[in-house]
C-alpha positions as CSV (number, residue, x, y, z in Angstrom):
1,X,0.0,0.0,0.0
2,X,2.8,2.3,0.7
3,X,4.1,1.9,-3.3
4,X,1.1,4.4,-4.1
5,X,3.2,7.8,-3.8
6,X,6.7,8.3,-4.4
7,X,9.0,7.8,-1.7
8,X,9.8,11.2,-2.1
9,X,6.0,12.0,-1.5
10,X,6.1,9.7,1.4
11,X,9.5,11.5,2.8
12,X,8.4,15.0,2.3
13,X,5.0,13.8,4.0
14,X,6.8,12.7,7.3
15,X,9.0,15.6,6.9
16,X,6.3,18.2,7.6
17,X,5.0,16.1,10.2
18,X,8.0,15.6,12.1
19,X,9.9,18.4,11.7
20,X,7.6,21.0,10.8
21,X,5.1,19.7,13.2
22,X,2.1,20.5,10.4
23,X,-1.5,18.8,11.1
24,X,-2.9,16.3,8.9
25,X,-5.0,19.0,7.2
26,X,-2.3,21.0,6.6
27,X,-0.1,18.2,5.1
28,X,-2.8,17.7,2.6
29,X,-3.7,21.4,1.5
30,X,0.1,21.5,1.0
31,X,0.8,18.2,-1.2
32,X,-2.7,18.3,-2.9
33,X,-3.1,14.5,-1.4
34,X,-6.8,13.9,0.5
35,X,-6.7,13.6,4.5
36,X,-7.0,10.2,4.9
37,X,-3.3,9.4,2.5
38,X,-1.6,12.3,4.2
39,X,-2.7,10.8,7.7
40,X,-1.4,7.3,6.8
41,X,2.1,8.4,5.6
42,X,2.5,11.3,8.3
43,X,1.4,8.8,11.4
44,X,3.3,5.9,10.0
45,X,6.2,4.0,12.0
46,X,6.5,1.1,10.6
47,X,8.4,1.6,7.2
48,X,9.5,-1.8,6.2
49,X,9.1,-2.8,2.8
50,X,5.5,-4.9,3.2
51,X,5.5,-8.3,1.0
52,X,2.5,-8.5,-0.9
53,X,0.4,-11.3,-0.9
54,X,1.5,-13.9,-3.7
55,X,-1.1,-14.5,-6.7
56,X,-1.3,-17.7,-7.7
57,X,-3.2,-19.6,-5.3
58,X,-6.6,-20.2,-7.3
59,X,-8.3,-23.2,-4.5
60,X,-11.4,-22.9,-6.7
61,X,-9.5,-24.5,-9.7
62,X,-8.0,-27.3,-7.8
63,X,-11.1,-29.4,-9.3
64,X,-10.4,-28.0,-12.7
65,X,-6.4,-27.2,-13.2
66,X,-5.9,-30.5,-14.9
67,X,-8.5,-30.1,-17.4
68,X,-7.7,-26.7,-18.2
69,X,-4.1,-27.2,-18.4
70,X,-4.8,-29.9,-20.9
71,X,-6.8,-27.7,-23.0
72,X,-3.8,-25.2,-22.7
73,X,-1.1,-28.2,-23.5
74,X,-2.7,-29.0,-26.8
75,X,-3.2,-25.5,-27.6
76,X,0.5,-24.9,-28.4
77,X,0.1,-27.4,-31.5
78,X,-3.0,-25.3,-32.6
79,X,-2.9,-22.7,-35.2
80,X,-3.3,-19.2,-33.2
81,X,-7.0,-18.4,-33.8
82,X,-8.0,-21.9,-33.1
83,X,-6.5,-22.0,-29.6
84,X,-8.8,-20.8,-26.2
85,X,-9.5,-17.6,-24.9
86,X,-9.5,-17.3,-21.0
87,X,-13.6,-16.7,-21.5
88,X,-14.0,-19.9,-23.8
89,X,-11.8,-22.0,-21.2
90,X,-14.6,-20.2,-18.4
91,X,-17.7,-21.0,-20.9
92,X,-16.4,-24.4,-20.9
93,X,-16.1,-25.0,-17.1
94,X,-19.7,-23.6,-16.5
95,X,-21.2,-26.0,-19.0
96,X,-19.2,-28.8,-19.3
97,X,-18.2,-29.5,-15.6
98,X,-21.1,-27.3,-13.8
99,X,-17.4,-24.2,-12.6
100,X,-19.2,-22.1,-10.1
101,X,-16.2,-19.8,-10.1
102,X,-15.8,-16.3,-11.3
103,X,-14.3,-15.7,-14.9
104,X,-11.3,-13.3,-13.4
105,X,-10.8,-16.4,-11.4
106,X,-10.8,-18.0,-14.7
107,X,-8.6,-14.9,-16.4
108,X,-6.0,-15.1,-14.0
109,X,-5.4,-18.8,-13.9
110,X,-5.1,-18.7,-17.5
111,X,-2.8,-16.3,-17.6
112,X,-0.2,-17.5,-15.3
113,X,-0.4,-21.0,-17.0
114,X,0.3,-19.5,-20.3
115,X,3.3,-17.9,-18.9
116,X,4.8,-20.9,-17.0
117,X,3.8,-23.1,-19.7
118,X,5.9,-20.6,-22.2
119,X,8.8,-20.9,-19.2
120,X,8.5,-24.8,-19.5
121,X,8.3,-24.8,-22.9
122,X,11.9,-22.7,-23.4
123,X,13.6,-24.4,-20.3
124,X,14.7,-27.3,-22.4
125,X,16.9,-25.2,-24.6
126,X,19.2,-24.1,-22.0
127,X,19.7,-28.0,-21.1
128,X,21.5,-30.5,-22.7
129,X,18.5,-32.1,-23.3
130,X,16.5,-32.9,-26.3
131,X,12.9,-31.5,-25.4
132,X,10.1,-33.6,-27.3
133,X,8.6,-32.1,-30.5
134,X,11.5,-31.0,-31.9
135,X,13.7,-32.3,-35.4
136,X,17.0,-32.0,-37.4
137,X,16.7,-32.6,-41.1
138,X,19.3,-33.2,-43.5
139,X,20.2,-34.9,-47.0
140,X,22.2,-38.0,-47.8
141,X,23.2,-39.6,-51.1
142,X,22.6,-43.3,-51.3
143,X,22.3,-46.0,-54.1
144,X,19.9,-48.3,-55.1
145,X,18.8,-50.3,-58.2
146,X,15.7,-48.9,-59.7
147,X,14.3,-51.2,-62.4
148,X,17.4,-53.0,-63.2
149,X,19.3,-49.7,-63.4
150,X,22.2,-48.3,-61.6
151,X,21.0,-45.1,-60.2
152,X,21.8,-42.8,-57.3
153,X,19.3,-41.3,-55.0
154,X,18.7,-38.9,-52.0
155,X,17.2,-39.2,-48.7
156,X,15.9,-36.4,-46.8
157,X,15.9,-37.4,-43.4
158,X,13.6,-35.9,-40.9
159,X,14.8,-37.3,-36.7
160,X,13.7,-37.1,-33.7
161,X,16.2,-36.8,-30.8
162,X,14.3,-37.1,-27.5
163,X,12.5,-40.6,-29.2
164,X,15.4,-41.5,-31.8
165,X,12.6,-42.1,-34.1
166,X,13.2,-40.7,-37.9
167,X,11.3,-40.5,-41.0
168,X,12.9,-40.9,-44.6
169,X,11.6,-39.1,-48.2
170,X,13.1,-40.5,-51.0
171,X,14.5,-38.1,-53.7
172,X,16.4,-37.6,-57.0
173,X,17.8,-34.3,-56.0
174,X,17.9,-31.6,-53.3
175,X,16.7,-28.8,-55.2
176,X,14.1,-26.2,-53.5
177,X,10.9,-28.8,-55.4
178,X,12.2,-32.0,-53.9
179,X,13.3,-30.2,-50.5
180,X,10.1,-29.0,-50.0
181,X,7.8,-31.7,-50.8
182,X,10.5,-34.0,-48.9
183,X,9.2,-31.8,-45.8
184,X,5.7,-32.2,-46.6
185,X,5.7,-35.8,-46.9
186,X,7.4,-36.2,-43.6
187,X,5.5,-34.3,-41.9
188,X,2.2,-36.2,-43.1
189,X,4.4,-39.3,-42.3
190,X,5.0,-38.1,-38.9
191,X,1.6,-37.0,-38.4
192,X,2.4,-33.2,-37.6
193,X,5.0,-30.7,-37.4
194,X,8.1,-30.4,-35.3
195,X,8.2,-26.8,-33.4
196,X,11.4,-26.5,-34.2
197,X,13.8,-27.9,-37.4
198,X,17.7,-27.7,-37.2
199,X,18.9,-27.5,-40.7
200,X,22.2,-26.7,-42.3
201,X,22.9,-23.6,-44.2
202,X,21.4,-25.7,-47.1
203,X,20.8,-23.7,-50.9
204,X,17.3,-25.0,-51.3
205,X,16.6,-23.0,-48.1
206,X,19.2,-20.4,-47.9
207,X,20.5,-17.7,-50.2
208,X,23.7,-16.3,-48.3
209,X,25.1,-16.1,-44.6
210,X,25.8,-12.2,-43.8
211,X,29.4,-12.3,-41.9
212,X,27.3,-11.3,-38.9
213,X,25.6,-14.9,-39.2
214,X,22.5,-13.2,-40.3
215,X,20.6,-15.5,-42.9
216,X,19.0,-14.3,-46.1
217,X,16.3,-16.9,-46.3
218,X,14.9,-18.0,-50.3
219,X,11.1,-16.7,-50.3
220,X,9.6,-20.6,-50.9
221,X,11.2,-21.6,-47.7
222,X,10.0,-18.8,-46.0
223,X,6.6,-19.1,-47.4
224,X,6.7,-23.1,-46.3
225,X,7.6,-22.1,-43.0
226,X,4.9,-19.9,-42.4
227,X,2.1,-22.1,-43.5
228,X,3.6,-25.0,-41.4
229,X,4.4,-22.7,-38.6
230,X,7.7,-24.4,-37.5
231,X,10.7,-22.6,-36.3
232,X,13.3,-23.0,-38.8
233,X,17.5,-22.9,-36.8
234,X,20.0,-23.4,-39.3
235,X,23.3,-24.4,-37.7
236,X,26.9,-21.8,-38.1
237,X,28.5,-22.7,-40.8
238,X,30.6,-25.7,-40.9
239,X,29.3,-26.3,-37.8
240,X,27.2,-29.4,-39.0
241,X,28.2,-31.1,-35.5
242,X,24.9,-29.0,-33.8
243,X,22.6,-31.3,-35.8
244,X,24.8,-34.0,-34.9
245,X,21.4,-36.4,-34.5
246,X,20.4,-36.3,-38.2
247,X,23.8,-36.7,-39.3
248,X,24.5,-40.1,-37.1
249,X,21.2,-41.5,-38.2
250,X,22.2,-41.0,-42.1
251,X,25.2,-43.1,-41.3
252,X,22.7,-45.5,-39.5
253,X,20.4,-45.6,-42.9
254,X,22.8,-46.1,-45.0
255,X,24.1,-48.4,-43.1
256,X,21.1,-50.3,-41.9
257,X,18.7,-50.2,-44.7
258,X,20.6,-49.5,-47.9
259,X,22.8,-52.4,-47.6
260,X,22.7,-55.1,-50.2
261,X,21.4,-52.5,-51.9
262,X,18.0,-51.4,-52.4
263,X,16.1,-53.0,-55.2
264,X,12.8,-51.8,-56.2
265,X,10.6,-51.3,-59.7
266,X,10.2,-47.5,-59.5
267,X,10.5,-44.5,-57.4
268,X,7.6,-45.2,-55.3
269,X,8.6,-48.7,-53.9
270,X,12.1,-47.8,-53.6
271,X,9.9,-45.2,-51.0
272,X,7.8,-48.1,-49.4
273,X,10.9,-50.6,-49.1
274,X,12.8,-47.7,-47.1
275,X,10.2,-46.8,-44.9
276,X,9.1,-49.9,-43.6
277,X,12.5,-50.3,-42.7
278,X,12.2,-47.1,-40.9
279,X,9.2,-48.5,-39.2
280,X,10.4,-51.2,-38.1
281,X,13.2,-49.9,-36.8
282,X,11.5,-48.1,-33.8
283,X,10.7,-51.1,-32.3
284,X,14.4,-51.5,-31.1
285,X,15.1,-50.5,-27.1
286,X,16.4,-46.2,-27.2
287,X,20.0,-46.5,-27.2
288,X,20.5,-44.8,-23.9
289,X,16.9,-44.6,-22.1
290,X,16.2,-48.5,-22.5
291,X,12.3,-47.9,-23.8
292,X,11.0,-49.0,-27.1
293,X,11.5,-45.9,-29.1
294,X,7.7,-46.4,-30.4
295,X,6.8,-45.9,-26.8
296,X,9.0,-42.8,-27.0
297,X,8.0,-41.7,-29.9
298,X,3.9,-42.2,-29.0
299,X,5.0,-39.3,-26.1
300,X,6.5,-37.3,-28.7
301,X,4.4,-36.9,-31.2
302,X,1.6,-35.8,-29.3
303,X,3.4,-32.3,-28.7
304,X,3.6,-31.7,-33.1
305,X,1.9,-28.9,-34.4
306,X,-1.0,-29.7,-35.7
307,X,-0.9,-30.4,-39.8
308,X,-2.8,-27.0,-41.6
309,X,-6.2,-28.1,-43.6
310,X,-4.7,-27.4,-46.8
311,X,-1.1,-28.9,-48.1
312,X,1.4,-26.4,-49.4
313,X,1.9,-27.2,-53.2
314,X,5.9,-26.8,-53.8
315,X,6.4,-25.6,-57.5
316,X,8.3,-23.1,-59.2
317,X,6.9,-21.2,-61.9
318,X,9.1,-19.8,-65.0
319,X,8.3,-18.2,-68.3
320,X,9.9,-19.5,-71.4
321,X,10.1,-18.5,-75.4
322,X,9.8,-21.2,-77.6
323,X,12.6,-21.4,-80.5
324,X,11.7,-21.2,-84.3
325,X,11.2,-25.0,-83.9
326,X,8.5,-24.8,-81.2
327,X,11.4,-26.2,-78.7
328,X,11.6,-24.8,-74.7
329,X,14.6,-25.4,-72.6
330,X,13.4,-27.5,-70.0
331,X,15.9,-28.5,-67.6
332,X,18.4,-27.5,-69.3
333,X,17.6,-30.0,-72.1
334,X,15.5,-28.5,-75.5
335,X,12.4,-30.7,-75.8
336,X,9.4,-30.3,-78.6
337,X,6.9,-29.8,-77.3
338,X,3.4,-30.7,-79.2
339,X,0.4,-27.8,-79.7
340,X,2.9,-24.5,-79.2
341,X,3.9,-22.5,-82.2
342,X,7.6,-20.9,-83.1
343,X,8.7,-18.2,-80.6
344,X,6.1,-18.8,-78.6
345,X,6.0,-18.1,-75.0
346,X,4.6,-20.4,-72.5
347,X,4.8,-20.8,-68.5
348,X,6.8,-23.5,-67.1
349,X,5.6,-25.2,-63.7
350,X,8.5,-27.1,-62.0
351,X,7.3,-29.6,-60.0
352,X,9.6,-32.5,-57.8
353,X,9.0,-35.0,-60.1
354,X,7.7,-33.3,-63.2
355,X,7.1,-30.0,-65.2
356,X,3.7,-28.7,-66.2
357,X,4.1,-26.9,-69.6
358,X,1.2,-24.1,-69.6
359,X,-0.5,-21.6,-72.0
360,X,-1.3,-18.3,-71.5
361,X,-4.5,-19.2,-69.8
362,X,-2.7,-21.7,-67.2
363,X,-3.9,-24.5,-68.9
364,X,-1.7,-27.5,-68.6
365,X,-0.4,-28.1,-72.5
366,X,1.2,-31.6,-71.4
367,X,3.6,-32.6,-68.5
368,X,7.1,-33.9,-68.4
369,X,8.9,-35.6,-66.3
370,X,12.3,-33.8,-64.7
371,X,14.9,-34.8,-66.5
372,X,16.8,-36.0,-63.4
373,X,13.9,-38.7,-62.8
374,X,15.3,-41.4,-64.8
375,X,19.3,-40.7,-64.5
376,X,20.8,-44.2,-64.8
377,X,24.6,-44.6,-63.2
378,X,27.1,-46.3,-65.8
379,X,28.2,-49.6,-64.9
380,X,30.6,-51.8,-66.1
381,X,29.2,-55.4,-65.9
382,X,32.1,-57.0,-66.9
383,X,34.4,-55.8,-63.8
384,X,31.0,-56.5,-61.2
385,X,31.4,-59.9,-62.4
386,X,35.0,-60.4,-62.2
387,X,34.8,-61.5,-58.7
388,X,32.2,-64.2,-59.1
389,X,33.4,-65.8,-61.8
390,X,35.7,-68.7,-60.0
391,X,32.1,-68.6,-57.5
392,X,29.1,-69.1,-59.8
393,X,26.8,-70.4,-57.3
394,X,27.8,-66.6,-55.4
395,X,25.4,-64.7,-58.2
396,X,22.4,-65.5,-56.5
397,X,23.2,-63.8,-53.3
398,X,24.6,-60.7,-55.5
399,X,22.7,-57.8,-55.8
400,X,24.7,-58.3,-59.5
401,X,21.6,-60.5,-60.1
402,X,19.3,-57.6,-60.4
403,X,21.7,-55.8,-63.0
404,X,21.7,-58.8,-64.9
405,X,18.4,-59.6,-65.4
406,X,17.5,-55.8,-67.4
């Protein structure tokens, strides 16, 4: 109560008192203060600092704290306007559970849980401690033999470090298409979205590093963010060590499940025969908590964002002029391309695995796919062979075989 004037207010008060011997009455005419503040600070002899009365204790909500903090908890994987208000949690109470409280009872519950829940939420950080709901993501180039081919392939890798538990896209390339949709798919795969991603200072994502660390981020990425509402950290350069989760468990799949290598008919079951490796793999003890990671990982996930109603559709669009032959450079190879006339200009749509050539009017002329899609590795049968020649019977068990039988 005594925080309501100055202390200089409060010292001249007992000044005029004291030494000036003044009345009460006066005292007030003189500091413009009513009679009954002047009396207070002028009478006063007791001028330690009073502790005021700690808010917090709510012993109305005891009943209800659990159910409300839930409806808080889950709120942080909400998008922002589809989360509780203090007076929807109150309208809740009185009709779902019969609250007989007061809503500023209700107000300031809420309000100090949203704060220490923010404080729990950020505590982790400082620890060396992976907090749930959080990922690392990163590339790595693997082979495989795609229907009796030779080829080479990427895996964007998406971990999780407090379950161990990982999910795996399979790619052609990293460009900004595939690095994009790679996210998308792993996030449907892992049924949400991490809160936070640790990346490196990749090209799909960003276009320089300012020499006071600052990023320059590419506008897709920054777009992709904001519609999946994740908090993109991108490690210092060189520094690929901070992500040093992601990076052990690409070892670990190539490792693990690329070798013999991978043989599959297409794209799409090279996809299926990785991830059901993946799968499978969580049901192995966590390396240092001793739990099933899938017990982990059924913790984890619960604390994803949730997935927004409408997917974000990765493409880049470019406009093109047709040559005198009614060619267009399409990555970076000339292609005819049926129904457009010489010179002229059409619209481009790069997707990951295709391009959409387009008129004017947006209308899809006929579509492509990337010229990267079917890039075969050269092989030299004669030297894979070498080896099994004194050891016939060996070809079965060869992965050889598969090359062979194109």
């Amino acid at each position: 109560m005594k925080g309501m004037l100055a202390m200089a207010q409060q010292y001249y008060i007992k000044y005029l008192r004291d030494v000036k011997d003044q009345s009460i009455s006066q005292i007030a005419e003189q500091t413009g203060v009513n009679w009954r503040t002047a009396k207070k600070y002028a009478d006063c002899s007791n001028w330690n600092k009073e502790e005021c009365p700690l808010r917090g204790k709510f012993p109305i909500m005891e009943a209800y704290r659990e159910q409300v903090d839930t409806w808080l908890m889950e709120d942080q994987t909400r998008p922002k306007k589809q989360r509780h208000t203090a007076k929807r949690i109150y309208d809740r109470l009185v009709s779902e559970f019969g609250f007989a409280g007061s809503d500023r009872t209700v107000r300031y519950y809420v309000a100090k849980r949203k704060l220490e829940l923010q404080i729990e939420k950020s505590e982790p950080y400082i620890r060396l401690e992976h907090p749930g709901g959080e990922a690392q993501a990163d590339f790595g180039t693997f082979q495989a033999i795609i229907g009796g081919e030779l080829v080479e392939r990427k895996m964007l890798i998406l971990s999780y470090p407090y379950s161990n538990a990982a999910f795996v896209f399979v790619t052609p390339k990293e460009n900004t298409e595939c690095f994009l949709e790679g996210l998308r798919r792993l996030f449907e795969m892992s049924g949400g979205v991490p809160n936070r991603i640790w990346f490196d200072n990749l090209s799909a994502a960003v276009v320089s590093v300012g020499t006071d660390g600052k990023r320059k981020l590419t506008d897709e990425f920054q777009r992709f963010a904001l519609h999946y509402r994740f908090q993109p950290v991108f490690c210092n350069p060189a520094q690929g060590n901070e992500k040093g989760h992601v990076e052990n468990k690409v070892g670990y799949a190539r490792r693990n499940w690329c070798v013999p290598l991978p043989v599959a008919n297409d794209l799409e079951q090279l996809q299926y025969v990785i991830n059901q490796q993946a799968l499978e793999d969580m049901k192995r003890l966590h390396y240092a908590k001793g739990v099933l990671q899938q017990e982990l990982w059924e913790r984890e996930k619960i604390k994803l964002l949730e997935l927004p109603l409408v997917p974000y559709e990765a493409f880049r669009l470019e406009s093109v002029k047709a040559n005198g032959y009614g060619e267009v450079l399409v990555d970076q190879k000339t292609l005819k391309v049926p129904s457009i006339r010489s010179h002229e200009r059409v619209w481009l749509k790069y997707w990951w695995n295709k391009v959409d050539v387009l008129n004017d009017s947006y209308e899809v002329l006929i579509s492509l796919p990337r010229g990267y899609i079917d890039e075969p590795i050269p092989i030299d049968l004669q030297t894979l062979l070498e080896p099994l020649y004194n050891r016939p019977k060996a070809l079965d068990y060869s992965s050889v075989l598969a090359l062979c039988e194109c």
